[in-house]
DRENKESE-916721 format. One record per residue: x, y, z of N, C-alpha, C in turn; residue in three letters. Coordinates in steps of 0.02 Angstrom, whole numbers, plus 50000, padded with zeros to 5 digits. Each point is the difference from the previous one (the first is absolute). Layout:
XYZXYZXYZALA
...
***
This chain:
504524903249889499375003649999499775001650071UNK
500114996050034500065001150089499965004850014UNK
500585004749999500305005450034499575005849966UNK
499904998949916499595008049954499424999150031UNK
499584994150027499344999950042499955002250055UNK
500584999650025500015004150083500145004950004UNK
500275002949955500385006149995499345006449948UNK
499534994349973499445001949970499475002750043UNK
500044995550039499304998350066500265006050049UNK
500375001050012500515004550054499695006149957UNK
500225002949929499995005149985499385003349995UNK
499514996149983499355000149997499595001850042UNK
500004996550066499815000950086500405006750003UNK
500355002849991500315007350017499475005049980UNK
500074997649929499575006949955499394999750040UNK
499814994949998499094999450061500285003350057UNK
500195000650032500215004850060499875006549971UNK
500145001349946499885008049976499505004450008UNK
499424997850004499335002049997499785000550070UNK
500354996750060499895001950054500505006350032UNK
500714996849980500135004150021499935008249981UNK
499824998449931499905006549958499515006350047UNK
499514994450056499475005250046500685001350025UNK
500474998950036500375005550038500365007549983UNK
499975000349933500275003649971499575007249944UNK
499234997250003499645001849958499845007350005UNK
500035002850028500075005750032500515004849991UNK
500574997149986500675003549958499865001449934UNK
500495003449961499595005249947500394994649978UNK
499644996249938500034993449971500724999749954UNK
500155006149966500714998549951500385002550049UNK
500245004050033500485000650031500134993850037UNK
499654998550042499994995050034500374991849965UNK
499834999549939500104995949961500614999249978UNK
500175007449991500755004049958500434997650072UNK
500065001450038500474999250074499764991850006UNK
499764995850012499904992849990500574997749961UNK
499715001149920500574997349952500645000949994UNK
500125008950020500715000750035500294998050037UNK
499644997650054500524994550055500054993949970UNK
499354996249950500314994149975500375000549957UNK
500245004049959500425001749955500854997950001UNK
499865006750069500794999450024500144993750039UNK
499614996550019500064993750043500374996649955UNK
499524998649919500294995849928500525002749973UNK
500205004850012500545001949939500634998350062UNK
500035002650069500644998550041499964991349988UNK
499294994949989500264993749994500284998249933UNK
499865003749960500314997149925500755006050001UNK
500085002550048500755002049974500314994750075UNK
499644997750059500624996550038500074991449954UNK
499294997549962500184995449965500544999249923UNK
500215006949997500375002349926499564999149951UNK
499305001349992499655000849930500125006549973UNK
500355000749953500065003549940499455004749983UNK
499915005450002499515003449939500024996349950UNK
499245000849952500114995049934499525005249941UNK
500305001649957499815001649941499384997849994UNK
499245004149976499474996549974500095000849906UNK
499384995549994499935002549909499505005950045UNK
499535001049935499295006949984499694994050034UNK
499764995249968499774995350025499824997550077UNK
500564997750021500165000550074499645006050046UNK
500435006349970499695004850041499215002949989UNK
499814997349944499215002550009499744994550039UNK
500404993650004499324993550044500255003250079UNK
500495003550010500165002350087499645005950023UNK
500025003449922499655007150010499194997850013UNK
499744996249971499484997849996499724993150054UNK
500664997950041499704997050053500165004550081UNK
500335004049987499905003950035499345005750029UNK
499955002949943499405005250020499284995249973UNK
500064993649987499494995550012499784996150067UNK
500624997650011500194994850049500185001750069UNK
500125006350008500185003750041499465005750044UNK
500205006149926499805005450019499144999750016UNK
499534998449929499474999950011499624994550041UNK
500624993149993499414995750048500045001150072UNK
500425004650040499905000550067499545005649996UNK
500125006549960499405003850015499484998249983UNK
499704994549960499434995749973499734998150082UNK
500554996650031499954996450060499675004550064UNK
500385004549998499935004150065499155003049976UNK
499795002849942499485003449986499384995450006UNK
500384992449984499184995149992499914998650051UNK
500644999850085499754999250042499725005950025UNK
500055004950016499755007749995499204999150003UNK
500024998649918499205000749994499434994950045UNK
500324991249977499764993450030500464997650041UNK
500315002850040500384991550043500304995149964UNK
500314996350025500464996249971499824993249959UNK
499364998650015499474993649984499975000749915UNK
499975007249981499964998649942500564998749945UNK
500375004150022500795000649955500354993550002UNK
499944995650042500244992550039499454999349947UNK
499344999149987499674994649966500255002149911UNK
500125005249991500085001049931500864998649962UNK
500294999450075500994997449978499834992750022UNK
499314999250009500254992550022499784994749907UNK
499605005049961500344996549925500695000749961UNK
500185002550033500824998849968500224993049973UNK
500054996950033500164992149992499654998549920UNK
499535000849981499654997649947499905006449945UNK
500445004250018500165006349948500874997449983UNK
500164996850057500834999149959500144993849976UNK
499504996250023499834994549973499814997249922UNK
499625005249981499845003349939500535003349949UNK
500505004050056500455005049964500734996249981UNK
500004992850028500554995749999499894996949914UNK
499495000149982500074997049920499394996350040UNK
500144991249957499434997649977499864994650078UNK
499515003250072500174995450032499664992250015UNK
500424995250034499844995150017499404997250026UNK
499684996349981499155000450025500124999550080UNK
500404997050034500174998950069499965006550027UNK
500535004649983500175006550002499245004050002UNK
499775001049935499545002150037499435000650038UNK
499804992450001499734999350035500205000850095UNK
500644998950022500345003350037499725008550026UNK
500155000849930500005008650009499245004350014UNK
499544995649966499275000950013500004997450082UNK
500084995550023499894997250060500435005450063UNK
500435001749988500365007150025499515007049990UNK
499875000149965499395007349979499584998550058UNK
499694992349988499425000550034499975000350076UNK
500544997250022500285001850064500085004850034UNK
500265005149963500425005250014499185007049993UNK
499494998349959499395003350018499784998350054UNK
499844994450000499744996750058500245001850068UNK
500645002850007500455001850057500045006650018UNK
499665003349944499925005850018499335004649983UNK
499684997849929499355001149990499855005949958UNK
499495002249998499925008049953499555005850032UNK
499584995850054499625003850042500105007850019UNK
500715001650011499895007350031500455005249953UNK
499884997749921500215002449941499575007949995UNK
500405003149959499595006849985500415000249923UNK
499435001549944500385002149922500545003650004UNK
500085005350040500735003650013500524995350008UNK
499764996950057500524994550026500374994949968UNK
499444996849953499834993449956500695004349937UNK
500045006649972500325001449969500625003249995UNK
500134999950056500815000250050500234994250011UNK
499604993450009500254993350011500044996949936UNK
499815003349935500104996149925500885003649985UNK
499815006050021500795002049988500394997450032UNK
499964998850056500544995450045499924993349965UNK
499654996249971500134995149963500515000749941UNK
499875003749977500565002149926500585000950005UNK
500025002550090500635003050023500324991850019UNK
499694995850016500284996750012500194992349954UNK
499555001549965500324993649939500325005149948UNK
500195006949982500455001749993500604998950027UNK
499904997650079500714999950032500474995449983UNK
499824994449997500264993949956499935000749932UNK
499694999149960499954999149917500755004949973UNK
499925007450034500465001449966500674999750043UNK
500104996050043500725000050028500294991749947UNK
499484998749988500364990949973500555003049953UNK
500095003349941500425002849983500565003550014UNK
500055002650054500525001850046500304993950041UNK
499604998250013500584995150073500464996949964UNK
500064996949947500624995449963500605005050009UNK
499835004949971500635005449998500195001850068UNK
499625002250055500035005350050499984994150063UNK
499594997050016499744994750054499645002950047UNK
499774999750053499525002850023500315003050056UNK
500345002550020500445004350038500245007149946UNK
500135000249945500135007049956499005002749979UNK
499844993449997499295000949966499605006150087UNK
500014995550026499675002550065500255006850034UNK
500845000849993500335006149978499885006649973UNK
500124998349932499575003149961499545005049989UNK
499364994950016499295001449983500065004650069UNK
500024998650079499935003350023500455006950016UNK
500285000249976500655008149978499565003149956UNK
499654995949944499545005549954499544999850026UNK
499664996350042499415005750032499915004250047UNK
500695000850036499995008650015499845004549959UNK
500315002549976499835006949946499334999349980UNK
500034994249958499115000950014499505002350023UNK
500084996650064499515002550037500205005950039UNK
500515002349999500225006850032499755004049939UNK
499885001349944499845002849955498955001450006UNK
500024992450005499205000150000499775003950074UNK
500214997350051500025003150049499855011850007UNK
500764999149971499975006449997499185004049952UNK
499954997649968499415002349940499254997550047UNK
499864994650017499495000050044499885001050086UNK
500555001050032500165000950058500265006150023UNK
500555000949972500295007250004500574998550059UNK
499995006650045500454999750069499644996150060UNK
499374997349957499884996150059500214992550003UNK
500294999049950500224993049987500554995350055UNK
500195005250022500374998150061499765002950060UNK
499814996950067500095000750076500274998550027UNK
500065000450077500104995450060499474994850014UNK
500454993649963499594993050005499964997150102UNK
499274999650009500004996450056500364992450025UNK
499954998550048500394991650018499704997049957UNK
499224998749988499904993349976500095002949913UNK
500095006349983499894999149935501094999349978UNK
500404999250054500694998950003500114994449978UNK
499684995450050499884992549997499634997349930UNK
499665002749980499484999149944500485000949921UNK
500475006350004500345001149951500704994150003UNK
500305000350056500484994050006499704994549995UNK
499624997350004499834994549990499774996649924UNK
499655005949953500074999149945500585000549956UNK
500535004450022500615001349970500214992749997UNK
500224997450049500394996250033499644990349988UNK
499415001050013499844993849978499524999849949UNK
499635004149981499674998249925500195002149935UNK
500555005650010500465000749950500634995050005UNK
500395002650044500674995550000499864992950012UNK
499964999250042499934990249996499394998049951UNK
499315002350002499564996749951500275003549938UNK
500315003749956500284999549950500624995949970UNK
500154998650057500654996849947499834994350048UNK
499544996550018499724991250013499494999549922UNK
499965002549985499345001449960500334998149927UNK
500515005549986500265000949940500604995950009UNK
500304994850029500324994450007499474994249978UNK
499605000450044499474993849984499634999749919UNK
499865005049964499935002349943500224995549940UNK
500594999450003500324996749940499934990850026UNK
500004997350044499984995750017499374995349991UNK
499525004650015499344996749994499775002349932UNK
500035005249984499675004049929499325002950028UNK
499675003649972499435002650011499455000050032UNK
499894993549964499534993850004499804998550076UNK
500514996550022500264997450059499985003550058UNK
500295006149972500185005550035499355003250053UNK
499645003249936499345002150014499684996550037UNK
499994994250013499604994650054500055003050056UNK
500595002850046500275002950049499645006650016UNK
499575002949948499855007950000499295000150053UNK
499734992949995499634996150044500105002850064UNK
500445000150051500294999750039499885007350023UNK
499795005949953499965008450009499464998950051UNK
499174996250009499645001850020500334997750071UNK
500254994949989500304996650082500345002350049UNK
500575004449950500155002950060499855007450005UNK
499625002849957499335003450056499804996950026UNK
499674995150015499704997950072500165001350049UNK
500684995950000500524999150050500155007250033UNK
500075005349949500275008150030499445000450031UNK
499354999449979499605003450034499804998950052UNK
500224992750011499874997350074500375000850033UNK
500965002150003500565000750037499735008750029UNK
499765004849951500025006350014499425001650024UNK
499464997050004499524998450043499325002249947UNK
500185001949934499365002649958499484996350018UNK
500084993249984499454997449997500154992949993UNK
499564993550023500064995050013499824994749943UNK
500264994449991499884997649949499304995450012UNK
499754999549956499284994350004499974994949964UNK
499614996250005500004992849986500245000349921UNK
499575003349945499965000549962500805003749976UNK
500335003250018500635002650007500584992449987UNK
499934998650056500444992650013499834994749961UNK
499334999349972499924995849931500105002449939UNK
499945004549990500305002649948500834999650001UNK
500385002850035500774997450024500024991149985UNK
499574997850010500244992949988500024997349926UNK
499645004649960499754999249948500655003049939UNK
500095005050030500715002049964500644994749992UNK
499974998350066500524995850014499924993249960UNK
499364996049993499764996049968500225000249897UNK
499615006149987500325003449934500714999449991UNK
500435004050035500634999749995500424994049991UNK
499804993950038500124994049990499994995349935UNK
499175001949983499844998749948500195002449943UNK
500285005749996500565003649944500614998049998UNK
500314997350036500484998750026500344994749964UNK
499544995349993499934993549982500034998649914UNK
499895007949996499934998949900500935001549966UNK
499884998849941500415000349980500455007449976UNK
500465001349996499975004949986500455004049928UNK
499605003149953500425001649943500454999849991UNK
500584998749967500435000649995500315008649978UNK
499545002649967500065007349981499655004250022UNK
499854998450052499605006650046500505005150032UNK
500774999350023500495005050025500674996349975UNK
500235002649958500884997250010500124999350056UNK
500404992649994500204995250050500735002750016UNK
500285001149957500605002449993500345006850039UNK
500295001050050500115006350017500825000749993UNK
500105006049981500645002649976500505001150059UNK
500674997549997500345004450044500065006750025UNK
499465003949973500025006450033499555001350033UNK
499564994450019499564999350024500204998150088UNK
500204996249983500264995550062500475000150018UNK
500485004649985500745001550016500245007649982UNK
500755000850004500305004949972500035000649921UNK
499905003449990500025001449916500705005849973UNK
***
């Protein structure tokens, strides 16, 4: 369980980077921008699942509606959810409204552990606390509910996939289908302006999401997944407001305050305390297939 916690905690602190770094980029015409992102993480995943020999794998209907459906959930709309709620409010708010995750998957795991959630409440409360609601606007407040959906969509519907696929085809995948996507959506609300000449920091801004909040925080994430289950999992989502902090203080947005750093302690506190519970036995097949984890 070690390693799905670190590899949890790791993936988690990424996605919180998103919302800062997302100011470097905000300014780029939002799907294109998005569409060229997922394309470099794309091809990053598919050259690693053909130098590891993973197989293409047959879905059922099944399969492909939970990919189709964690894709332009999990993907497509929760970054433009993201980029628009910071747009309207800054990043304070979208960080306080992903910071209930933990106690939405907590919920979505079946029947949980009183430990658990109490864990997961103690994570909520943290993770407000660390970031707050103060410089919210209703526009805003409703760009950051969609980025919520987008994002406990992201998990709920991959648990079904990873047995078959593992989180290297899964992470694959999903991001290969949300090109077209958003090159589609793009085209219809953007037009020929959907593409420019991206400046340095918005270079840096797109590589950096390609590269570490797609590629590495996806497949730390969706490894750690089956290991912990949901439950468990979600404790980690904690961790979104934190490392916003952290971006915003490396890139100089803005400084953290007292109330910031207690709240951070408070997550961390939660997480522990989730930690500690037991965990279903049927919240994610335990079981992963050789085609998962090998050549097929």
């Amino acid at each position: 369980m070690r390693n799905g916690a670190i590899g949890a905690a790791c993936a988690m602190f990424a996605v919180g980077t998103l919302a800062g770094v997302s100011g470097l980029v905000k300014d780029y015409p939002v799907y294109g921008g998005q569409a060229v992102r997922y394309l470099v993480a794309a091809v990053i995943l598919l050259v690693v699942t053909r130098v590891l020999g993973l197989r293409f794998v047959r879905l059922t209907v099944r399969e492909v509606l939970c990919l189709a459906g964690l894709t332009l959930l999990g993907l497509v709309i929760f970054n433009v959810c993201i980029v628009e709620s910071t747009r309207a409010s800054g990043p304070a708010l979208v960080g306080t409204v992903l910071g209930t995750v933990p106690l939405w998957l907590a919920l979505a795991g079946g029947r949980p552990a009183p430990r658990l959630l109490v864990g997961a409440v103690i994570v909520v409360a943290g993770a407000t606390l660390a970031t707050g609601l103060g410089s919210g606007s209703p526009t805003g407040l409703l760009w950051a509910l969609g980025a919520l959906v987008g994002e406990v969509s992201f998990s709920i519907l991959a648990i079904p996939l990873l047995p078959k696929l593992g989180a290297i085809r899964v992470s694959a995948y999903s991001t290969a289908l949300a090109v077209p996507l958003l090159a589609v959506i793009g085209v219809v609300k953007e037009g020929r302006g959907m593409f420019r000449a991206p400046t340095g920091p918005e270079v840096f801004g797109f590589g950096y999401l390609a590269l570490v909040v797609t590629v590495v925080a996806f497949f730390l994430w969706y490894s750690s997944l089956p290991k912990l289950g949901p439950g468990r999992a979600g404790l980690f989502a904690g961790l979104i407001p934190v490392g916003a902090i952290v971006t915003g203080l490396v890139l100089g947005i803005a400084t953290p305050s007292a109330y910031d750093l207690l709240g951070a302690g408070v997550v961390i506190a939660g997480i522990l305390v989730g930690l500690t519970a037991k965990r279903a036995p049927e919240a994610v097949p335990a079981v992963v297939t050789s085609s998962a984890t090998g050549r097929s």
